[in-house]
TIZADREN-70721 format. One record per residue (C-alpha): x, y, z. Coordinates in Angstrom, 2 decimals, always signed. Example, Ala and Ser with C-alpha at 12.3 -4.5 7.8 and 13.67 -1.06 7.14 Angstrom:
// TIZADREN-70721
(node (+12.30 -4.50 +7.80))
(node (+13.67 -1.06 +7.14))
***
This chain:
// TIZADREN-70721
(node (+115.99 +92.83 +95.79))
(node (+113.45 +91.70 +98.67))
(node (+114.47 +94.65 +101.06))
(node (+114.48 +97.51 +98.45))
(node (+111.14 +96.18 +97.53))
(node (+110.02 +96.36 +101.27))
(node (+111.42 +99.97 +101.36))
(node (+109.79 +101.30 +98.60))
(node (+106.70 +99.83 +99.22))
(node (+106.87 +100.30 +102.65))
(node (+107.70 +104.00 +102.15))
(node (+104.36 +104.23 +99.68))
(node (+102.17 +102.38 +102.09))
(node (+103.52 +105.24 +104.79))
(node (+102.87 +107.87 +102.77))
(node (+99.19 +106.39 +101.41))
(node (+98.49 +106.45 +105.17))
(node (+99.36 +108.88 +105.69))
(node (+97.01 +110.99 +103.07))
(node (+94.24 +109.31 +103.26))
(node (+94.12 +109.15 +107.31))
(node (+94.80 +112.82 +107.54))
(node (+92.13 +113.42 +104.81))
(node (+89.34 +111.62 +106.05))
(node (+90.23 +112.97 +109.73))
(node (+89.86 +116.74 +108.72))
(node (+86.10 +116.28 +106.78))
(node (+85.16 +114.12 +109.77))
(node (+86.59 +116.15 +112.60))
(node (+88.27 +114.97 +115.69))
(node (+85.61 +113.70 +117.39))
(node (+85.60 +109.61 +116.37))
(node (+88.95 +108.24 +114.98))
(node (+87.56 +107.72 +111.41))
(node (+90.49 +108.22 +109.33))
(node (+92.41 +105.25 +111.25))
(node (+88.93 +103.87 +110.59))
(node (+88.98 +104.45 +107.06))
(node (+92.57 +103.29 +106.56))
(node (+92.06 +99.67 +108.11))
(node (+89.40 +98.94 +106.70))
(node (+90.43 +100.10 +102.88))
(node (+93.85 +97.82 +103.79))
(node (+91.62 +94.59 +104.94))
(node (+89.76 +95.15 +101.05))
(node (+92.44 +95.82 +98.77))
(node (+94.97 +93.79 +100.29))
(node (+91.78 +90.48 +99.96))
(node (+91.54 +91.66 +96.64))
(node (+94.88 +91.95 +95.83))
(node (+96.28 +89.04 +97.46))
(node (+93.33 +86.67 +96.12))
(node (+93.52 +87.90 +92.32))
(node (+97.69 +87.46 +92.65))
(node (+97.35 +84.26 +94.17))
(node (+94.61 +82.79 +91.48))
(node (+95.37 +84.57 +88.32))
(node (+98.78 +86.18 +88.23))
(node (+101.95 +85.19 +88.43))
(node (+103.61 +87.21 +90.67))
(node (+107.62 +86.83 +92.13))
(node (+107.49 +86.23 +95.59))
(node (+109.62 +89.42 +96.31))
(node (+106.89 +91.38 +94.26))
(node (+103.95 +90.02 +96.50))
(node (+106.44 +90.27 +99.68))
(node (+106.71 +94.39 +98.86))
(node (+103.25 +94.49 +98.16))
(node (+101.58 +92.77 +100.72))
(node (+104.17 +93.02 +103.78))
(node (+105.95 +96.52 +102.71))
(node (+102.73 +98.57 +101.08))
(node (+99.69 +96.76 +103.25))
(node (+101.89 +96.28 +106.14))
(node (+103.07 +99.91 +106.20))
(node (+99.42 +101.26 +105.45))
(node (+97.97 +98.74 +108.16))
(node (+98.60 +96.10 +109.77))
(node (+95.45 +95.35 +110.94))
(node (+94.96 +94.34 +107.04))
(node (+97.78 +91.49 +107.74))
(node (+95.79 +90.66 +110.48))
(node (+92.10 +90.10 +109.77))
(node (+93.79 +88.67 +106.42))
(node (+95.72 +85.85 +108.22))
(node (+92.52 +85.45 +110.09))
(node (+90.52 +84.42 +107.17))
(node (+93.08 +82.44 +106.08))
(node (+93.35 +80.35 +109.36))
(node (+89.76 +79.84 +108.94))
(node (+89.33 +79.07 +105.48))
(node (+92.02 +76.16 +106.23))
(node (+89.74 +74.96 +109.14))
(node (+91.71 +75.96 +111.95))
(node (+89.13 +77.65 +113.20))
(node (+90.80 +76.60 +116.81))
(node (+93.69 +78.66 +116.28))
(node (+91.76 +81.54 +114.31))
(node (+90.31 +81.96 +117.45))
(node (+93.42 +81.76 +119.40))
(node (+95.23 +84.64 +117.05))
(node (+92.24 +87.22 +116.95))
(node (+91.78 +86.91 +121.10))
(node (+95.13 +87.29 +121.64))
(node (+95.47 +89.84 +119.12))
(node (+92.57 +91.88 +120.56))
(node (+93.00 +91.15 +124.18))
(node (+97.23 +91.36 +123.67))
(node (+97.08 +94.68 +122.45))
(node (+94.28 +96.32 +124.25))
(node (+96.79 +94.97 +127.54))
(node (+99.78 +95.56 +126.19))
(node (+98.66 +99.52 +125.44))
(node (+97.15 +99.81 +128.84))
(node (+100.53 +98.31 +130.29))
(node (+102.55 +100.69 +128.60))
(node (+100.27 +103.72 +129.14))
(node (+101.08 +103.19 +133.04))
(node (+104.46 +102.36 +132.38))
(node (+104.88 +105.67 +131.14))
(node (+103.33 +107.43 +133.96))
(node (+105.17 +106.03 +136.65))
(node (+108.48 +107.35 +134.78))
***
């Protein structure tokens, strides 16, 4: 049940992407990448709203909230799993290792792309 979940939501998240990257991008133009813009920061929002309301006032399955929140959020961002985690981290007072995940998230992936960007170039 868990992994059909995760494809189907997974597979909407994709497609919500998707349309809404590709939307914003052709209003805004190609100069500044606001659809990507638009996208992370509408997955940070509804995925606090949706995992806080779940969490407080519903009662969700945990395969439900697993295809919601990994399969739909984590397929339309997962900067939104991210920052969320991040919050989370701090609101439990681990503000030490809050710290630790967003640096090495940040600093990780800006290396990581810059590593693999002359990777590719010496191929």
């Amino acid at each position: 049940m868990r992994i059909a979940l995760l494809i189907v939501f997974g597979t909407a998240g994709t497609l919500a992407r998707y349309g809404l990257q590709g939307l914003v991008q052709e209003r805004t133009g190609p100069g500044f990448p606001s659809g990507t813009l638009t996208v992370n920061l509408a997955g940070c929002l509804f995925l606090g709203i949706i995992a806080e309301y779940a969490l407080t006032h519903l009662t969700i399955p945990p395969d439900w909230r697993i295809g919601i929140t990994v399969g739909f959020f984590g397929a339309f961002t997962t900067f939104s799993s991210f920052t969320y985690e991040s919050v989370q981290l701090m609101q439990d007072g681990q503000w030490k290792y809050a710290l630790t995940y967003i640096l090495a998230s940040l600093l990780g992936g800006l290396a990581a792309i810059f590593c693999g960007i002359r990777i590719a170039e010496r191929i």
